[in-house]
KELUM-920858 format. One record per residue (C-alpha): residue in one letter; chain; x, y, z. Coordinates in Angstrom, 3 decimals. Layout:
N
r:A | c:A | xx:X | yy:Y | zz:Z
...
END
This chain:
292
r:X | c:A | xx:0.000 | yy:0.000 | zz:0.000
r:X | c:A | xx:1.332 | yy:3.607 | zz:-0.966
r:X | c:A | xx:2.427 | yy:5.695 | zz:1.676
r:X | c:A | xx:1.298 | yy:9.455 | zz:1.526
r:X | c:A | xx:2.733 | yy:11.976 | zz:3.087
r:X | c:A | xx:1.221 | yy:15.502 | zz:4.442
r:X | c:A | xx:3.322 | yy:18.794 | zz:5.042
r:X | c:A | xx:1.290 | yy:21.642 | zz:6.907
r:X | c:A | xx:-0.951 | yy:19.197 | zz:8.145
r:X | c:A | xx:-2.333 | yy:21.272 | zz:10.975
r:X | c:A | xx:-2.594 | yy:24.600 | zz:8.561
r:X | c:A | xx:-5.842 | yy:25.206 | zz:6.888
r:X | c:A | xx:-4.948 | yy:23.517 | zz:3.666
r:X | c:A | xx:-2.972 | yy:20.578 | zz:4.705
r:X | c:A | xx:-5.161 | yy:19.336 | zz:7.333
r:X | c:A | xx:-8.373 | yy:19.681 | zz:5.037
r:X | c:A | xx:-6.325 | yy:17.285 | zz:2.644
r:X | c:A | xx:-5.886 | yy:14.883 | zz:5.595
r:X | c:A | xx:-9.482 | yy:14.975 | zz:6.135
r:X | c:A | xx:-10.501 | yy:14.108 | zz:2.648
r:X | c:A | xx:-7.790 | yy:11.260 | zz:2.000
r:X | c:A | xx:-9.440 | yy:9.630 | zz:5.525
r:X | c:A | xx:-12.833 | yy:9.427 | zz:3.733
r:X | c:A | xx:-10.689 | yy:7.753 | zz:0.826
r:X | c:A | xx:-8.104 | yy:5.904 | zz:2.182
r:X | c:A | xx:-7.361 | yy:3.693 | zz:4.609
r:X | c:A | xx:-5.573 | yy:5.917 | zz:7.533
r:X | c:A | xx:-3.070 | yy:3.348 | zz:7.169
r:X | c:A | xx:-1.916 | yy:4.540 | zz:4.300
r:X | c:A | xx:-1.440 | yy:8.121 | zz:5.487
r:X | c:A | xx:1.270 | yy:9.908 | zz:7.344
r:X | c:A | xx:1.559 | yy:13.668 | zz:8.346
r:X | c:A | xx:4.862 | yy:15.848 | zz:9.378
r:X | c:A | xx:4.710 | yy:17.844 | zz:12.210
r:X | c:A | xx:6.813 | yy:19.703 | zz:14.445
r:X | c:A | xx:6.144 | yy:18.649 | zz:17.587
r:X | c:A | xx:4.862 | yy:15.804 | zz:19.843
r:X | c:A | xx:2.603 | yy:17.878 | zz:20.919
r:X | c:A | xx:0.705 | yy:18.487 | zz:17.721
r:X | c:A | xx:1.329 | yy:14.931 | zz:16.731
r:X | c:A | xx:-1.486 | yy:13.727 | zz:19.089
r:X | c:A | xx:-4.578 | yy:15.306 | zz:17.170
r:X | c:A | xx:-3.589 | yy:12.690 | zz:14.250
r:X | c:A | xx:-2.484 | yy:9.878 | zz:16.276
r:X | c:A | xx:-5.609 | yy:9.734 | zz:18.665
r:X | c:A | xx:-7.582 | yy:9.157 | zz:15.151
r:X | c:A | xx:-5.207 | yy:6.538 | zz:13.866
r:X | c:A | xx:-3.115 | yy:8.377 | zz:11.254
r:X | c:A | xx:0.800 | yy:8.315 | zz:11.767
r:X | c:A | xx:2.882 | yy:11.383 | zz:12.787
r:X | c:A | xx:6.209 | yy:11.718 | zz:12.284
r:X | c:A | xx:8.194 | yy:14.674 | zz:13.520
r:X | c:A | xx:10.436 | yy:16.897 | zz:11.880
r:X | c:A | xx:11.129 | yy:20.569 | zz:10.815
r:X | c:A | xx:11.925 | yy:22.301 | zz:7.575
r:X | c:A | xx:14.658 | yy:23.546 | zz:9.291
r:X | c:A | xx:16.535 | yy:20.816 | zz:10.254
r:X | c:A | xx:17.483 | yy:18.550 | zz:7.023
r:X | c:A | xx:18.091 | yy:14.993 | zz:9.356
r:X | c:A | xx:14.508 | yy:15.227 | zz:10.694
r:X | c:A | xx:13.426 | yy:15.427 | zz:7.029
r:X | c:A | xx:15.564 | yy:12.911 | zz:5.609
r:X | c:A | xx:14.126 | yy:10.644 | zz:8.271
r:X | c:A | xx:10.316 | yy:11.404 | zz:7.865
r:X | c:A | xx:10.697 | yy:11.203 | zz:4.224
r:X | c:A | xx:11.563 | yy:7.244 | zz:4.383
r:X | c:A | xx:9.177 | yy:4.979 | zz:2.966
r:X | c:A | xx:6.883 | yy:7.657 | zz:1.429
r:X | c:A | xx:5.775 | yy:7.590 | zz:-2.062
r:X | c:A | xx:4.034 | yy:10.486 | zz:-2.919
r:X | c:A | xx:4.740 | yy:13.636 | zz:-0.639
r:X | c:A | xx:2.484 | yy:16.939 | zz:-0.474
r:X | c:A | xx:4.428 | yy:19.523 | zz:0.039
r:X | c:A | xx:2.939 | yy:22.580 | zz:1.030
r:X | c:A | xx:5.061 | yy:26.133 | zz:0.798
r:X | c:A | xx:6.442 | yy:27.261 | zz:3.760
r:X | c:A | xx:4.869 | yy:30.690 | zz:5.602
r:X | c:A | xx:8.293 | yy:31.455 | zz:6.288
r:X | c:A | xx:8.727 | yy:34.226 | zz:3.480
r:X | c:A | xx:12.406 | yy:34.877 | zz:4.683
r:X | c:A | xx:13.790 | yy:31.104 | zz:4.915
r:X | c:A | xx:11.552 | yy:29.877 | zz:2.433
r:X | c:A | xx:14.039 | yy:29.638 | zz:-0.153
r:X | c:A | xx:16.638 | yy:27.227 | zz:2.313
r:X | c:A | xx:13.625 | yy:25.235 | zz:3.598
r:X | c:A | xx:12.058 | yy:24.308 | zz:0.264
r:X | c:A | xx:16.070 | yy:23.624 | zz:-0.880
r:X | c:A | xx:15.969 | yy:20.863 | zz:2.166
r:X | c:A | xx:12.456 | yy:19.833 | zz:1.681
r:X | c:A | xx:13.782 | yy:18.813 | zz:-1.859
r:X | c:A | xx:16.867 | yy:17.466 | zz:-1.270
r:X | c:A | xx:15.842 | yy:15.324 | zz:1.835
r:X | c:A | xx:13.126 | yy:13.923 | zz:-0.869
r:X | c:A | xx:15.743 | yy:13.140 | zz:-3.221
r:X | c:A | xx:18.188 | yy:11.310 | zz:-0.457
r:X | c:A | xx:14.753 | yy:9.963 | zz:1.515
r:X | c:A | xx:13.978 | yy:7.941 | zz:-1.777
r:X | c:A | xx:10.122 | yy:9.820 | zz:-2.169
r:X | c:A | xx:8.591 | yy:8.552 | zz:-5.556
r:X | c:A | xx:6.783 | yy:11.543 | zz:-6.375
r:X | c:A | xx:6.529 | yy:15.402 | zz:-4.870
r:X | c:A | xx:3.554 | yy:17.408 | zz:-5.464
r:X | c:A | xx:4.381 | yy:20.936 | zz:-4.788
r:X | c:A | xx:2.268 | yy:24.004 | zz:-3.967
r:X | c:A | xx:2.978 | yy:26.869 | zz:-6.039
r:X | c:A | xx:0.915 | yy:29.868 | zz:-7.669
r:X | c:A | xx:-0.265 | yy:31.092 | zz:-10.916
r:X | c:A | xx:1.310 | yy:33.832 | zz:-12.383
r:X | c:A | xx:2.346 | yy:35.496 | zz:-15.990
r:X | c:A | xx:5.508 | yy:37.872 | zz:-14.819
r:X | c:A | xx:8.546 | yy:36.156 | zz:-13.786
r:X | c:A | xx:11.158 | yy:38.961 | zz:-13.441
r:X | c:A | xx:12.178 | yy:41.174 | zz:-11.015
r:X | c:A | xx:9.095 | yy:43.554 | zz:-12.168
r:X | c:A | xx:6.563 | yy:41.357 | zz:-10.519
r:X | c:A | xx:4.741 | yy:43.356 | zz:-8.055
r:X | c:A | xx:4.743 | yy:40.025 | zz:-5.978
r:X | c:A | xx:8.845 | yy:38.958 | zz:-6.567
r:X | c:A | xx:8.597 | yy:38.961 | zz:-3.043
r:X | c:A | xx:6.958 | yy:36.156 | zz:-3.257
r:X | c:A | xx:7.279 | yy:34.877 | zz:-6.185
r:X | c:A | xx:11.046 | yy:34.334 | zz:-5.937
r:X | c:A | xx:10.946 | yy:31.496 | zz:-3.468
r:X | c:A | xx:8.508 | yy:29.148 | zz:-5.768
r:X | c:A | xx:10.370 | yy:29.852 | zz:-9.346
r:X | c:A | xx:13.212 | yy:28.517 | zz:-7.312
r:X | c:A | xx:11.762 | yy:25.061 | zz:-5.861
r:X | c:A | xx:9.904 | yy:24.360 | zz:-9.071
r:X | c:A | xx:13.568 | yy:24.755 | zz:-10.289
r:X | c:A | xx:15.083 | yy:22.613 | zz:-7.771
r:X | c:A | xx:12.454 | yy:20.066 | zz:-8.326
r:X | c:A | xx:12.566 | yy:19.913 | zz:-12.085
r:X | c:A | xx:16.782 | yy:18.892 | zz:-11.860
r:X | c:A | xx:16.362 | yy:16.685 | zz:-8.861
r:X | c:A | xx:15.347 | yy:13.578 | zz:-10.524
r:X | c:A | xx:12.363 | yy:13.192 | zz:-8.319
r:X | c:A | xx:9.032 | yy:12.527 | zz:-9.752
r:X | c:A | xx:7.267 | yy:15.877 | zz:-9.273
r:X | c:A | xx:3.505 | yy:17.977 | zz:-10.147
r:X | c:A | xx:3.301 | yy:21.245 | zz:-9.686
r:X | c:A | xx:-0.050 | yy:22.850 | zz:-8.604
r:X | c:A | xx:0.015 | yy:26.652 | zz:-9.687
r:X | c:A | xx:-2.402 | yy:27.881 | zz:-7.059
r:X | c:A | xx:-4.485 | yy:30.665 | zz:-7.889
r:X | c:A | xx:-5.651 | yy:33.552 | zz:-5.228
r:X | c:A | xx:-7.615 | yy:32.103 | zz:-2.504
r:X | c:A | xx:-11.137 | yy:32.629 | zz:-2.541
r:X | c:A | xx:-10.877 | yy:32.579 | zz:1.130
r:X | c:A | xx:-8.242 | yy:35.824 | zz:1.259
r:X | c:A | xx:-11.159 | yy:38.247 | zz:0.009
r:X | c:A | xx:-12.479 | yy:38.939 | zz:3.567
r:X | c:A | xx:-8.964 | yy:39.607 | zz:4.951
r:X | c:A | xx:-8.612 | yy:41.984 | zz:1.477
r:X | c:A | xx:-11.971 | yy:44.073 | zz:1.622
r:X | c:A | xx:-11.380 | yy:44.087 | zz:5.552
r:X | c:A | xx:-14.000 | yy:42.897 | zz:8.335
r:X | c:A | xx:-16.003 | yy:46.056 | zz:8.311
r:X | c:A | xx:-17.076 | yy:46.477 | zz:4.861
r:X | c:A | xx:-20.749 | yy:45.494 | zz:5.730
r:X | c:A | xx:-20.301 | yy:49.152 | zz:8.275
r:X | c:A | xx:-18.867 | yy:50.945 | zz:5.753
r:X | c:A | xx:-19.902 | yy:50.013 | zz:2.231
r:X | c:A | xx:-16.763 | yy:50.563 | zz:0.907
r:X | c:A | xx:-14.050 | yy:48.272 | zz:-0.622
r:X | c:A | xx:-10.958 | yy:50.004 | zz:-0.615
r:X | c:A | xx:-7.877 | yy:48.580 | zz:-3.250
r:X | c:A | xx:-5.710 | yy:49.532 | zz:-5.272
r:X | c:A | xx:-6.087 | yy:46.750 | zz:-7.633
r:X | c:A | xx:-7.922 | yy:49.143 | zz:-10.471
r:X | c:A | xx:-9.842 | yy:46.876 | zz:-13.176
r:X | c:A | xx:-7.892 | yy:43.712 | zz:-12.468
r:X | c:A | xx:-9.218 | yy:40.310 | zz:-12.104
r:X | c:A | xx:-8.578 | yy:37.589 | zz:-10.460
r:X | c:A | xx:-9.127 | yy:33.911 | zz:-10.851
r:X | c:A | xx:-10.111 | yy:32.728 | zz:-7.213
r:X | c:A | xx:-9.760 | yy:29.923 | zz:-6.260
r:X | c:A | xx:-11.171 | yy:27.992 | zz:-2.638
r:X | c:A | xx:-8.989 | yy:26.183 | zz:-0.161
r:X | c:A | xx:-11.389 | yy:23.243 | zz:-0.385
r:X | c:A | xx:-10.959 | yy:23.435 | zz:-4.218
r:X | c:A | xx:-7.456 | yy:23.310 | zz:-4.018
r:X | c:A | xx:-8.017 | yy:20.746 | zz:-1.006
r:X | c:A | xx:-9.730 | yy:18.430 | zz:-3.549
r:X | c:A | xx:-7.085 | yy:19.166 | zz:-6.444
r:X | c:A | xx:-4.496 | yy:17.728 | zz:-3.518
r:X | c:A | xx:-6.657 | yy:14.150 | zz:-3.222
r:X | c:A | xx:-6.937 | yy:13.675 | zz:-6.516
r:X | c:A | xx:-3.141 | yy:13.607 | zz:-7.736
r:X | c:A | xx:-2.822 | yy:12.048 | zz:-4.531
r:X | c:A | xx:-5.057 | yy:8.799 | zz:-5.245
r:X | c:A | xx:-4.776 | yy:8.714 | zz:-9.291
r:X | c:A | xx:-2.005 | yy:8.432 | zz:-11.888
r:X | c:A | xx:-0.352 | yy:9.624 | zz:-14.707
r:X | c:A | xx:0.748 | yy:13.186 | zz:-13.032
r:X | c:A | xx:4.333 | yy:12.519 | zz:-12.978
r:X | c:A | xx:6.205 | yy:15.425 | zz:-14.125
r:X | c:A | xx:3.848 | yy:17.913 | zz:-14.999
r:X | c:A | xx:2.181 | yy:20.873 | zz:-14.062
r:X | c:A | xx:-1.106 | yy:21.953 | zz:-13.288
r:X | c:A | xx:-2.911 | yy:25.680 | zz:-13.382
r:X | c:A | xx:-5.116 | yy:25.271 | zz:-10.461
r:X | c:A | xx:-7.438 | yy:28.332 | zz:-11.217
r:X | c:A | xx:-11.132 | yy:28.984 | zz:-11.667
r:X | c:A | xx:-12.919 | yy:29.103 | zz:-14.874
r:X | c:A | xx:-13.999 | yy:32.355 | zz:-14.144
r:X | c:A | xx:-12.251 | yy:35.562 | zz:-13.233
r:X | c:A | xx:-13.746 | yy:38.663 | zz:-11.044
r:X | c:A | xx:-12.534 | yy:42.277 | zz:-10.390
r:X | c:A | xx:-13.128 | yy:43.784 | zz:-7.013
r:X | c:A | xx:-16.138 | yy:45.741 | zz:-8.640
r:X | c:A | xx:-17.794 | yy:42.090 | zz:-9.143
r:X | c:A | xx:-17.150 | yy:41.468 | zz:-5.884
r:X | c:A | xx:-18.586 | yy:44.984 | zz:-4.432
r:X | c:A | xx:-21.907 | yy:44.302 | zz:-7.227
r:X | c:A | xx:-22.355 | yy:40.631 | zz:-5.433
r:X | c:A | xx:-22.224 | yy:41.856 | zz:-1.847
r:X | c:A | xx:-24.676 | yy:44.561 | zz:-3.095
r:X | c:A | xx:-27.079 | yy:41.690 | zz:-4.594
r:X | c:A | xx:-26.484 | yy:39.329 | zz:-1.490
r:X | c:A | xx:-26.423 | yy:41.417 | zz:1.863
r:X | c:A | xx:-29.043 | yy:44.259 | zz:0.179
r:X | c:A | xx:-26.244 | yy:46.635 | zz:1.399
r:X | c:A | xx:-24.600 | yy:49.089 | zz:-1.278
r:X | c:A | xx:-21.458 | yy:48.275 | zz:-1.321
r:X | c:A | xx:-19.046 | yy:50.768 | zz:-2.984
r:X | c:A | xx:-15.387 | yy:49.695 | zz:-5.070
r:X | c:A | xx:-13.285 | yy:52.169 | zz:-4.687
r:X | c:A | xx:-9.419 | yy:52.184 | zz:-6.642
r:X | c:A | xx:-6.668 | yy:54.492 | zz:-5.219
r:X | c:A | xx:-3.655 | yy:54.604 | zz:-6.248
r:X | c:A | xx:-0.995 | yy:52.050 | zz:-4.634
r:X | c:A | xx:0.751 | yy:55.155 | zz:-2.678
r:X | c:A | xx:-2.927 | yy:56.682 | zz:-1.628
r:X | c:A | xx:-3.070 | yy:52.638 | zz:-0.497
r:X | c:A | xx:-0.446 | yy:52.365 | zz:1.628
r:X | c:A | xx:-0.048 | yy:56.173 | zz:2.786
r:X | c:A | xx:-3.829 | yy:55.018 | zz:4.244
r:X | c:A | xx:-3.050 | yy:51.915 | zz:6.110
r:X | c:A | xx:-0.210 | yy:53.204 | zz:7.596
r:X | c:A | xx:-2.207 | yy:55.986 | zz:9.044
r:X | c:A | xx:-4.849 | yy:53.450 | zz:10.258
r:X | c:A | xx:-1.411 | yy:51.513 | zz:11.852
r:X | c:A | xx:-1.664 | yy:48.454 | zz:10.160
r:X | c:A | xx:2.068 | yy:46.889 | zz:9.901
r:X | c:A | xx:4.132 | yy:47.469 | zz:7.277
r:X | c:A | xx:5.117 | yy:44.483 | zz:5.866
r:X | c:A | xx:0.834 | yy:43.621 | zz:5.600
r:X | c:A | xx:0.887 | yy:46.970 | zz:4.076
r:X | c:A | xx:3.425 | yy:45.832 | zz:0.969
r:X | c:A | xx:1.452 | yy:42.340 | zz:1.019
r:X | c:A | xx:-1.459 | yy:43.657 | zz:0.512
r:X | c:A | xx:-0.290 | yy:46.495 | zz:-1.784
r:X | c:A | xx:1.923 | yy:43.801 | zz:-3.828
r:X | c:A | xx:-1.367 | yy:41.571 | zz:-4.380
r:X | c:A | xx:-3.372 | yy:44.124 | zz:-5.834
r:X | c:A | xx:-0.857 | yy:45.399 | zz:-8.126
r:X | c:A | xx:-0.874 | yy:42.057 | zz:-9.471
r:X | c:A | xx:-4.358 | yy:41.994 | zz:-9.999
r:X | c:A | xx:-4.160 | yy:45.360 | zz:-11.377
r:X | c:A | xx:-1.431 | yy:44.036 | zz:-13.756
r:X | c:A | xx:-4.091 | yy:41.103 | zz:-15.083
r:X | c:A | xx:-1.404 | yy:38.420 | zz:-13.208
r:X | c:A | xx:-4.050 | yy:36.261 | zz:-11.520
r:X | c:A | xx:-6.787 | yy:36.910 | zz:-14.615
r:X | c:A | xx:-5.967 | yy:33.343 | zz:-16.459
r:X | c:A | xx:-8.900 | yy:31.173 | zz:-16.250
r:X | c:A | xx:-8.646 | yy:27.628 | zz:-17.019
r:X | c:A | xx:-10.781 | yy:23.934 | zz:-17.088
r:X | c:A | xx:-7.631 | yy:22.185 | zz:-15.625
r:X | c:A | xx:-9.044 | yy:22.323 | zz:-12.344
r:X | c:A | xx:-12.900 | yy:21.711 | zz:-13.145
r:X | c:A | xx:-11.178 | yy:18.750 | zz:-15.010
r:X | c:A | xx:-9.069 | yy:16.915 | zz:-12.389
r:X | c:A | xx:-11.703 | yy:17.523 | zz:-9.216
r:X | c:A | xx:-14.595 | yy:16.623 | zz:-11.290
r:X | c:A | xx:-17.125 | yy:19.270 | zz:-10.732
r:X | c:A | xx:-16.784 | yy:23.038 | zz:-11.482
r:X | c:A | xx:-14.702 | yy:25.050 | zz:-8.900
r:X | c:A | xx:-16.663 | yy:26.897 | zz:-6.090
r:X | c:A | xx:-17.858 | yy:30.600 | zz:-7.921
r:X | c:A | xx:-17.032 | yy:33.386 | zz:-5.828
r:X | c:A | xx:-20.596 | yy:34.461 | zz:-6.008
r:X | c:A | xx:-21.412 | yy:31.200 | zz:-3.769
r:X | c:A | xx:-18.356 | yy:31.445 | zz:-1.611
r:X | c:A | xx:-19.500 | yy:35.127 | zz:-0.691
r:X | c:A | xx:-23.141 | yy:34.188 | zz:-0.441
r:X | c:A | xx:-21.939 | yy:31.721 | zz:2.090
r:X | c:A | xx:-19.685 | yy:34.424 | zz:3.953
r:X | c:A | xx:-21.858 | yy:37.257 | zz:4.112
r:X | c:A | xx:-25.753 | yy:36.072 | zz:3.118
r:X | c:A | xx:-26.644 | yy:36.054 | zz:6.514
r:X | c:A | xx:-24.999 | yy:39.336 | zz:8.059
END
């Protein structure tokens, strides 16, 4: 039986993908990485192995890693040692003997230094490079925007004050849920013929933040208001309000990309592999904010 392993099992993502490949699979056949003992015990009091060890220490990979065929890895959060981690990740695969890595990436159309997100950007052009020379099996999933990122964008009050304030101008964006993405996860998980290719995991639709604004309007009976400033009007404002600055540049660095058409791509890759359409944002909202 093929072994599957889970990074980020207790973040959103990863542990969602745990839960579906339990309705699937026996648990037997699934294994998570984690830290610590400590979170190891959520998995282990419902039968599914744990085994410890960090992105930052290569040994504890190298030693996870044995036995596993297939590996999801899920990016690291850690935007400054991203780049070393994912190097490890890769390598400990390689030495570990892992038949097949299936990597979480993002959709995007700029690759240079002009990206508004090279920020972020940087760290995943580089693994999908290490993986594509390490002679390991790999997919790539080239995540859209999640679907689930539009309340932290349009902020938690918008309902108050009927405005949506971006700078992401006319831009569009193909969103994308985490369950979506969750399902896209299971399914090169438990089929084959994915070996060494890659996948645009993004909607077959593609909204601006004025669609959004119209379907809050339609949903909540509300008016909701888009309104476009300019990236410095952007960040002058949030940094008056005291939001942090490197949320500030996130945030700012996003919606330039939108504004640039980076995340507009739509695509039946994803409608294709998890068998239904993806969630609309229309429905995702509705779900959100129908009954504020």
């Amino acid at each position: 039986m093929s072994k599957l392993l889970i990074t980020g099992a207790t973040g959103h993502l990863g542990k969602l993908v745990v839960e579906l490949l339990a309705k699937k699979l026996p648990l037997s056949s699934i294994v998570v990485l984690v830290r610590d003992a400590e979170k190891a015990k959520e998995f282990t009091a419902k039968g599914i192995e744990a085994r410890i060890g960090d992105f930052n220490e290569y040994a504890s990979l190298v030693t996870a890693f044995k036995g596993i065929d297939k590996l999801y890895f899920v990016s690291s959060n850690d935007i400054v040692n991203r780049e070393k981690q994912h190097e490890s990740v890769v390598n400990a695969a390689k030495e570990a003997g892992v038949g097949h890595v299936i990597y979480t990436s993002f959709a995007r159309k700029n690759e240079t230094e002009t990206s508004p997100i090279t920020f972020i950007a940087k760290s995943h052009l580089y693994t999908e490079k290490l993986l594509k020379s390490s002679g390991v099996p790999y997919t790539i999933l080239k995540h859209a925007l999640y679907t689930d990122i539009i309340p932290m964008f349009i902020g938690d009050k918008v309902l108050e004050t009927g405005v949506i304030f971006q700078p992401a101008g006319e831009g569009k964006s193909s969103f994308v849920t985490r369950e979506d993405f969750a399902e896209l996860a299971v399914a090169v998980l438990t089929t084959s013929g994915h070996e060494n290719k890659e996948y645009e995991a993004v909607n077959t639709e593609a909204v601006s933040f004025q669609d959004v604004a119209d379907i809050l309007t339609e949903i909540t009976g509300k008016k909701i208001t888009y309104v476009a400033p300019t990236a410095e009007v952007f960040t002058a404002e949030l940094t008056k309000a005291g939001v942090p600055g490197e949320v500030v540049g996130l945030l700012t660095g996003f919606n330039q990309g939108i504004a640039q058409g980076e995340f507009a791509d739509t695509d039946a890759t994803l409608e294709r592999l998890i068998g239904h359409k993806p969630t609309s944002v229309k429905a995702y909202l509705q779900q959100v904010y129908a009954s504020n």
